[in-house]
C-alpha positions as CSV (number, residue, x, y, z in Angstrom):
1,X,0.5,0.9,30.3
2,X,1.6,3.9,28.2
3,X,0.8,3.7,24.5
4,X,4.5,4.3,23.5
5,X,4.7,0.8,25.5
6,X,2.1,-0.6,23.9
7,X,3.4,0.4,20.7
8,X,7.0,-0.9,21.7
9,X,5.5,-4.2,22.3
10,X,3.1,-4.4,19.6
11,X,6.5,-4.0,17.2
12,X,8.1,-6.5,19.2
13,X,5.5,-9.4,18.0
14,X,5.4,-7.8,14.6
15,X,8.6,-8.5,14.2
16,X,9.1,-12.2,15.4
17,X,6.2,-12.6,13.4
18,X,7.7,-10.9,10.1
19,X,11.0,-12.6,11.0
20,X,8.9,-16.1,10.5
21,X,7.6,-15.3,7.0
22,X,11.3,-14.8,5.9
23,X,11.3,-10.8,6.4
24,X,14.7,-9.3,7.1
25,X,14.6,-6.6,9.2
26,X,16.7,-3.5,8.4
27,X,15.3,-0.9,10.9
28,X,13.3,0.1,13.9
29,X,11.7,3.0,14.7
30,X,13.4,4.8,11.5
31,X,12.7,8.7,12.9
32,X,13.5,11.7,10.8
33,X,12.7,15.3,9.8
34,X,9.5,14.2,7.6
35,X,8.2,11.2,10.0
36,X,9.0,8.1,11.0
37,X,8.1,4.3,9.7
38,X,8.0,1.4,12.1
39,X,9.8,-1.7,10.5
40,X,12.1,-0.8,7.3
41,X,12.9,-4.8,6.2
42,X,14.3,-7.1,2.9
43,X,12.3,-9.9,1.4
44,X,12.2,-11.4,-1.9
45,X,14.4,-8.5,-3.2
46,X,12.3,-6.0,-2.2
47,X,12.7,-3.2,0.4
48,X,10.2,-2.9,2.3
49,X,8.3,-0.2,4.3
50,X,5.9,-1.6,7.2
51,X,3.4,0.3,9.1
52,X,2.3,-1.5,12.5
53,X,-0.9,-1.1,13.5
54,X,-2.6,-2.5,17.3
55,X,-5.8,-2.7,18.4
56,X,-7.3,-4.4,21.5
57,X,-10.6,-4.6,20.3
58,X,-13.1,-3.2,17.3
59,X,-14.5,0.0,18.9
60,X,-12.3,1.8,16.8
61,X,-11.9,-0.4,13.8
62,X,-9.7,-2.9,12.8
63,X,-5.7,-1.8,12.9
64,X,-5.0,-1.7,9.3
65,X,-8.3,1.1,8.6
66,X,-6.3,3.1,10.9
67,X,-3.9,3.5,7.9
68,X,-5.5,6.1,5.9
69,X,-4.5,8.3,3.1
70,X,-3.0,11.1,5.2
71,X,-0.7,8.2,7.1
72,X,-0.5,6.7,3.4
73,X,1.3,9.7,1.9
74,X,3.5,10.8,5.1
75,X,4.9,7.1,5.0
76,X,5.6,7.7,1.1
77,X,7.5,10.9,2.1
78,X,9.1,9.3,4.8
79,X,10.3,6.0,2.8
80,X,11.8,8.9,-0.2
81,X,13.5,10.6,2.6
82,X,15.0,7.3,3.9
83,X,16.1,6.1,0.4
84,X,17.8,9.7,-0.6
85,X,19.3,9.3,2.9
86,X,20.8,5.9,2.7
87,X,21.9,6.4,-1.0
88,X,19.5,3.8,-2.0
89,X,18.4,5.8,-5.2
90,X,18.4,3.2,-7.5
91,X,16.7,0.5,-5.3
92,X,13.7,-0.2,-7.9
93,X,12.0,-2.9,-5.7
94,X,10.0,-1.3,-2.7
95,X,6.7,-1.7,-1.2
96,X,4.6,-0.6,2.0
97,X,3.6,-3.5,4.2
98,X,1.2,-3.0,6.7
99,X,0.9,-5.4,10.2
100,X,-2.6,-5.6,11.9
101,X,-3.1,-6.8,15.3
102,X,-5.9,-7.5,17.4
103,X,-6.8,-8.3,20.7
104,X,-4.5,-9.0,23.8
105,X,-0.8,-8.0,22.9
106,X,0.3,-11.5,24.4
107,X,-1.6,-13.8,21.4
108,X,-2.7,-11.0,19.2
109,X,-4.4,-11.9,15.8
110,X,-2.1,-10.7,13.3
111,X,-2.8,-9.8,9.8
112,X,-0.3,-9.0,7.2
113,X,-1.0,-7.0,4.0
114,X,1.1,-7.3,1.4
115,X,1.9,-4.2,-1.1
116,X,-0.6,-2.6,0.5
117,X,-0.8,0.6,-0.7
């Protein structure tokens, strides 16, 4: 399996999963000149900005270290672009989510971080 499939998949259980801690999801895959962020959702009055990250095992780390600065600041960018874009400029409430997942895609431990960065 590809690891666009993967990654399809991985979003696919990120989001039942969101969905059943009362996230509201807004977008998929939201792809544009600056970058692109995985899950764009509402909860609590917030918008919120999630990165999802899969791992089948550690011998790269857990999912969520895989978020670095770099990735950090693109998604920043990306989340800017998407609120000048949607005319969202005076949403005040926003924060960046990030999913963790580990081990076999079918009953993946999943971690959630909240406000993460």
């Amino acid at each position: 399996m590809n690891k666009r499939k993967i990654g399809g998949i991985g979003e696919d259980v990120a989001v039942k999963f969101l969905e059943s801690k009362g996230y509201n999801i807004v977008e998929r895959n939201f792809d544009c000149t600056v970058g692109e962020i995985d899950i764009i959702a509402r909860k609590d009055g917030y918008l919120v900005f999630i990165e999802v990250k899969y791992r089948k095992n550690l011998s790269y780390g857990y999912p969520v270290e895989a978020v670095t600065y770099s990735k950090q600041k693109n998604i920043r960018r990306v989340a800017t672009w998407y609120i000048k874009y949607k005319n969202l400029i005076f949403e005040k409430n926003f924060r960046f989510d990030v999913v963790g997942m580990l081990g076999e895609l079918e009953h993946p431990t999943i971690s959630l971080i909240e406000n993460a960065f």
